[in-house]
Steps between C-alpha positions, in 0.01 A plus 500: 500500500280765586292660139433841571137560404358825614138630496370854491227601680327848507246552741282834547245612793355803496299749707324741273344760783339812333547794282471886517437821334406327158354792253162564550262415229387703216153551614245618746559206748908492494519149689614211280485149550844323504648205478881400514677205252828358588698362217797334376596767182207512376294178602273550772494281759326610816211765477345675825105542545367838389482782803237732399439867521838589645817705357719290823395162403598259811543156370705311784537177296824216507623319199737224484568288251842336397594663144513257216682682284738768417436877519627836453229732679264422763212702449233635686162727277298683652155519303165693503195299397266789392096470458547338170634218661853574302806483679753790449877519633594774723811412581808231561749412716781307336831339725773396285590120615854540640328838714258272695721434732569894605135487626501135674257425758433920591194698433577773269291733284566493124406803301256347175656610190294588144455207320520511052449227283903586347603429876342156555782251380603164564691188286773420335614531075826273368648661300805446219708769360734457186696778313651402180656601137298433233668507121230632289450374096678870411775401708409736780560480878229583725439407848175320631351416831342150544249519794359181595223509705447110695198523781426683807350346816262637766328771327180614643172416415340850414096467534510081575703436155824550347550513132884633513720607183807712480623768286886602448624865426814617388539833646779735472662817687224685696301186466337595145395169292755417251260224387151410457418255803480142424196284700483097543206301422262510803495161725138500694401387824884475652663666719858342408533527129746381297531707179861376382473798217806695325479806409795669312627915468738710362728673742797690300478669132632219199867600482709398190651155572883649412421644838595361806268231577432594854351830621713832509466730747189691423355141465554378836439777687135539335437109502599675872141709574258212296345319747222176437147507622291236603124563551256221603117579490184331533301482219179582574143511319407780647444859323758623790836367373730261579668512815815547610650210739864616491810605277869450520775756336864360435797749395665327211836614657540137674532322212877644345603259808317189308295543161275209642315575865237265619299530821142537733399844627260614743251753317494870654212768496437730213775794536281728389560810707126543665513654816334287747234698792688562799456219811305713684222539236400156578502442871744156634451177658640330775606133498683287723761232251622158629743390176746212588697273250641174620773318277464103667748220453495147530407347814834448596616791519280576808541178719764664707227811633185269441629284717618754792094668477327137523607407784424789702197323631754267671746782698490537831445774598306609155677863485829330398311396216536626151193545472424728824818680377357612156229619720703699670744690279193593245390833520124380496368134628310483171831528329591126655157358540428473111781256399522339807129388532517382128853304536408312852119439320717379154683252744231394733667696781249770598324366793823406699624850397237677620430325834867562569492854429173585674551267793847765579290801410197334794774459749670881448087615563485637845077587430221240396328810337766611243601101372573516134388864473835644390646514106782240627628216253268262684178702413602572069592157490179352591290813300688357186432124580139597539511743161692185287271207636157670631414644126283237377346481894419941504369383129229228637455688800451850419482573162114453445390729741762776403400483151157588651585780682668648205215457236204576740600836681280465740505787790666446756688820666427438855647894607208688583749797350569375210164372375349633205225646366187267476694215732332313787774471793316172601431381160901543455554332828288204431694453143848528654345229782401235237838539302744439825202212600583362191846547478589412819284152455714361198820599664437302812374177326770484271744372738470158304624672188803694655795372354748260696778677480352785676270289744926340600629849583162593680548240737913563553414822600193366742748279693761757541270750634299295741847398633654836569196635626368218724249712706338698165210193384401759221885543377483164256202660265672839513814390396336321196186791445831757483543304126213396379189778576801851572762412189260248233143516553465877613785671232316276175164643591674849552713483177352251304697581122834399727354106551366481150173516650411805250673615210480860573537728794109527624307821453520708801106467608590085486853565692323700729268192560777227509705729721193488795488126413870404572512751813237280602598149446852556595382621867238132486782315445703694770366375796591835703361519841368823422373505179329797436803743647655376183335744288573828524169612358199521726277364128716225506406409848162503488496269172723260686272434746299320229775194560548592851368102566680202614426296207737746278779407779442082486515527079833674506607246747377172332658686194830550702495100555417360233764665297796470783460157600771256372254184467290720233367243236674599189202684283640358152259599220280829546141394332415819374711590182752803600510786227863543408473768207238621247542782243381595145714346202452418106520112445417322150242268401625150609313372174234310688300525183582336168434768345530818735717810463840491717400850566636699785341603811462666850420327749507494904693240642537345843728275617408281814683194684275316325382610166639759223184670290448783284116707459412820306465701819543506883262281621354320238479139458824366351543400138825285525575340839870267527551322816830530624570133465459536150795805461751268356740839388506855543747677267558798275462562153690612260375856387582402105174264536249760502719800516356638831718512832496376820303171403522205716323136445305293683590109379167248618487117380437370150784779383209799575620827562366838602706804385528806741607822459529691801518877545856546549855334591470526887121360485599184207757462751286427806235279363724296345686470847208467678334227267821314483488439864162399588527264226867372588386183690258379183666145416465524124689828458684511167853530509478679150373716331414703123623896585317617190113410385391306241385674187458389128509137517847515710658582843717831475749449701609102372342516190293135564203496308332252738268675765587228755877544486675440871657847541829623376618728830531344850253663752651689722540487881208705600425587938450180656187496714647466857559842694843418640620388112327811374851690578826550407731408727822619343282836421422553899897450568596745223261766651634375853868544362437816390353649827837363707711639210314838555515548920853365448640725732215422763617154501871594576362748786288220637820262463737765703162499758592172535852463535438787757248336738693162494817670652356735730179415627424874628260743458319504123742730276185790386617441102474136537161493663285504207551118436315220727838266594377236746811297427849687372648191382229317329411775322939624379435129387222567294605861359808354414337209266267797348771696470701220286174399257416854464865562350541190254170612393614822419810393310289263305241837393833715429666185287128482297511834440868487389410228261165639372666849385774267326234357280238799464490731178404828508194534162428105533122431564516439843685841588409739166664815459292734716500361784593665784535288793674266280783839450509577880604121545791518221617797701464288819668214387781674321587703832438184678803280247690848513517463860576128531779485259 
């Protein structure tokens, strides 16, 4: 019996690349200093670096993250940080969730619209409704409204806190106030209140009880135009106001259908009637969005097309392979590369895969010079091996030094041209000279550290091109200095915010500088003939001829070796400790002291493969260092505990814990995922675990009054620490699925391509020649088992889908009235059960 148990995912990547025309600023300069945010609603979760003096702000920066929970609006701000170091908003860009995928993986300009505090909305109110009779002491019928008002979730937190409470209006034809509005007690520091508060109104004139007991006409039709209004603010201490997080207005005309209506709403913007600037007032910005969903099954499900892709290592010849045929029918290599390097790495499978692949690519290569040079499967394959399992080796190898080059500025524009005022051309020259020196010494001694999945493939690709090209002696360290110096080394020191190397896109002085570096080390690691005719520019020439020298040539080559050669010790422990993620947070006092305050703080952390520690700044000594051995949980907290959000904990021996809060959903998210897995192997890891603190003599969440208490909530699973585990399988097959399902009719073509070849062996039909087809019938064989899987994978989706609308109510809290996507896919499904009955 298969139990149908299906996963959501939500993954976003984005390019944010510049803006334009933003209003100049009200002063003598005009130039402003911006910044971009992008945020889920309202929470922030990515912020750019600050480009100065410019109304076209060029940011060129990539987010991804996989979205933790769910949304209505991703946003993007533009602000202005002015001389008084106070950050104003100019403008926003907001894309309604079921619109993302209009804009899917193209660059497009979005015009920033005028942002007001009545706009700015996100959560959710419950609501209950009751209309009823009411039999006064006189004997008098009148007609009252009972609005209940439960909780709301997911408001936002206006000015770091959130002190919610509601009012309710009765309001009448035209909207006029039939009542004075009635207000809840305030509930501070939450977000997702429960107020569970009745309030009560009179909605017809007392009518003589002889009367009829229901309403006559004129009753009706003006219980008709009254309409309820909720407004939720934030109660604030300042001499400003309160402000306004969102309202909801209900016509009372639903409930002569049922005098008792009960349900969760989305809250909507102020209707206020304020005309908003026109688009053009404020300039736009252009952004590139990657937004895919994935809904997973069981394992099960996918052994059928799981199957088929594994063993395309083993297919002779390797384009019959499912695999090489993904490859072919996607519109871009990249498009294939991504699940398939992360399902053959989940299995094991990778190396096989890839010296298959590349060993057919070597053979098709009629040059020595151009091996691996083209975007073929082959070559995005092995750039997203290297991305997945050479992070933590760019980390150890290259981070120091970048993190130099970005803090120290030192001159170094080597282009007589473009030097500038005050500069020394062979000052610059001798400062660019140290930094590739130094550079280009810790990448060729780190062959010991290079990781052995990579140092496997390396050495595939070594034997397969000294074989094909026999007479070439140089071929073997090309084939492997294609990978490792052109597509790894020389792109991280280019672009170092895409390894993780930086957090933001350098300034442009510092790109300027890591752009002459990476020109330069990726022609070192070349081993061209010819080296100098590889630049272009006569300045880049001359400064070449600093490494003009054979001992440059012998490094690469000892480098080239060491990591390509199959009886490579393994390197199993790298001495220094490798920096996996630091950032400011707030933690509280672990209570070290008897008789210390749990106060909170900020504090920097860093987290290391061997130690986790806190201090008060960059730099300084740390306060509070746990080795990793000693991370027995990582887990997170229940917001009642403190009432603050996006709190995680930190469980240590002897019951100890260190509270957390991070700075926002996406960043909890990834410490806790990242501390979780370098501390996955510790042998005393708890199994479970306390979600809430202990306060007051007694743990929150159990109610056990003893500090020691095992925990009440089993752990859960966490990343495990090995790279090929730290994947989901049945994810990569789902994304894998999709792709067939989507070039479909590519796969037929390629099928009637081979049906074609088998029976008439002739010249290459011209429509059919887009495909590689070494062997017809291998690969019918193949299309036809992809063909099969894809299909019972696609009934199982549409059955889901049947079955999920069956059991979905429009208003409960998982779909609240409001929400559109949740309408379009009613419509869908109803045309969709129209159709098949």
């Amino acid at each position: 019996i298969l139990i149908r148990n299906i996963s959501g995912f939500c993954l976003l990547f984005l390019s944010l690349g510049e803006a334009k025309n933003l209003p100049t600023y009200p002063g003598p300069n005009k130039m402003r200093d911006c910044y971009c945010t992008v945020n889920l609603d309202q929470e922030e979760v990515f912020r750019t670096k600050i480009v100065e003096k410019s109304l076209c702000p060029f940011y060129g920066e990539d987010f991804y993250c996989e979205i933790p929970r769910t949304f209505r609006h991703l946003s993007f701000y533009i602000f202005d940080r002015d001389v008084f170091r106070r950050d104003s908003i100019i403008g926003k860009v907001a894309i309604q969730k079921e619109d993302l995928q209009k804009y899917h993986n193209r660059d497009t300009w979005f015009q920033l619209q005028h942002v007001d505090a009545d706009s700015e909305v996100q959560g959710k109110v419950h609501l209950e409704l009751r209309l009823s009779e009411v039999i006064t002491d006189t004997g008098v019928v009148c007609h009252k409204l009972a609005t209940r008002v439960l909780e709301c979730q997911g408001l936002p937190i206006v000015n770091g806190q959130c002190d919610p409470y509601a009012t309710v209006t009765l309001a009448g034809p035209s909207r006029q106030v039939l009542h004075k509005a009635k207000k809840t007690k305030v509930k501070k520091k939450t977000n997702n209140p429960h107020f569970d508060e009745v309030f009560y109104f009179e909605v017809t004139r007392p009518s003589s009880y002889n009367k009829k007991s229901h309403f006559d006409i004129e009753d009706v039709d003006e219980v008709d135009k009254m309409e309820i209004r909720v407004d939720l603010w934030n109660a604030s201490n300042l001499k400003f106001g309160d402000e306004f997080l969102g309202e909801l207005r209900l016509p009372l005309k639903f409930l002569r259908q049922s005098s008792s209506y009960e349900a969760w709403y989305f809250l909507q913007p102020r209707d206020n009637g304020n005309k908003s600037l026109k688009p053009d007032d404020l300039g736009s910005l252009r952004l590139n969005v990657v937004y895919t969903e994935d809904h997973v099954f069981s394992s099960d499900y996918y052994s059928p097309l799981r199957d088929v892709l594994l063993k395309s290592a083993d297919v002779e010849p390797v384009s019959a392979s499912a695999a090489h045929i993904l490859g072919e029918v996607c519109r871009e290599k990249q498009e294939a590369a991504i699940p398939l390097v992360r399902l053959f790495l989940h299995y094991g499978r990778i190396v096989p895969f890839i010296s298959a692949i590349a060993n057919a690519e070597v053979k098709r290569t009629q040059d020595p010079n151009t091996i691996f040079r083209g975007n073929s499967l082959t070559s995005k394959c092995i750039d997203e091996t290297m991305k997945l399992a050479g992070m933590h080796y760019l980390q150890v190898t290259l981070k120091p030094i970048i993190d130099e080059i970005c803090q120290v500025h030192k001159p170094c524009e080597i282009d007589p041209v473009k030097l500038k005022d005050g500069e020394n051309l062979e000052n610059n020259r001798e400062n660019l000279r140290q930094y590739v020196d130094r550079i280009f010494t810790v990448i060729t001694k780190s062959g010991v550290s290079c990781p052995t999945v990579m140092c496997d493939i390396f050495f595939s690709l070594r034997e397969s091109a000294a074989k094909r090209f026999q007479g070439d002696l140089d071929v073997r360290y090309t084939a492997v200095s294609s990978f490792i110096f052109l597509r790894f080394f020389a792109p991280a020191i280019l672009s170092p915010n895409l390894f993780q190397l930086t957090p933001h896109h350098p300034d442009p002085q510092t790109s300027r500088t890591l752009t002459l570096i990476s020109k330069t080390i990726q022609t070192l690691g070349s081993l061209s003939k010819s080296k100098s005719a590889n630049f272009k520019e006569s300045y880049m020439a001359t400064f070449y001829d600093y490494f003009n020298e054979q001992k440059y040539a012998d490094a690469v080559k000892n480098f080239l070796d060491l990591i390509s050669s199959s009886g490579r010790r393994d390197h199993k422990s790298i001495e220094q400790p490798i920096l996996l993620k630091e950032g400011f947070m707030i933690k509280r006092a672990q209570g070290r002291k008897r008789f210390g305050m749990k106060n909170f703080k900020k504090r920097w952390f860093r987290l290391t493969n061997h130690e986790f520690t806190y201090q008060k700044s960059k730099g300084d000594h740390p306060l509070c260092s746990i080795p990793i051995e000693n991370i027995l949980a990582v887990e997170r907290l229940e917001e009642e505990s403190f009432k603050m959000k996006n709190m995680f904990q930190v469980i240590q021996p002897e019951r100890r814990v260190l509270y957390i809060q991070a700075n926002n959903c996406v960043e909890a998210k990834d410490w806790i995922d990242i501390l979780t897995k370098v501390s996955q192997c510790n042998k005393k890891r708890l199994t479970v675990y306390h979600p809430s603190a202990y306060l007051n003599g007694h743990w929150l969440c159990c109610k056990a009054t003893a500090d020691n208490t095992p925990g009440c909530t089993p752990c859960t699973g966490g990343l495990p620490a090995n790279i090929q585990l730290d994947i989901d399988g049945d994810r990569e097959t789902e994304r894998i699925y999709s792709l067939f399902n989507l070039y479909m009719p590519k796969l037929e073509k390629m099928q009637e391509a081979c049906g074609s070849k088998s029976v008439y062996d002739g010249p290459e039909e011209e429509e059919y020649s887009t495909f590689i087809i070494d062997d017809p019938k291998e690969t019918y064989k193949t299309l036809k088992l992809i063909i099969e899987g894809v299909g019972t994978l696609e009934q199982e989706h549409a059955q889901y889908k049947r079955d999920k609308f069956k059991k979905t109510k429009y208003g409960s809290q998982e779909h609240p009235i409001g929400d559109k996507s949740f309408q379009t896919y009613i419509r869908q499904q109803s045309e969709i059960s129209a159709h098949s009955i």
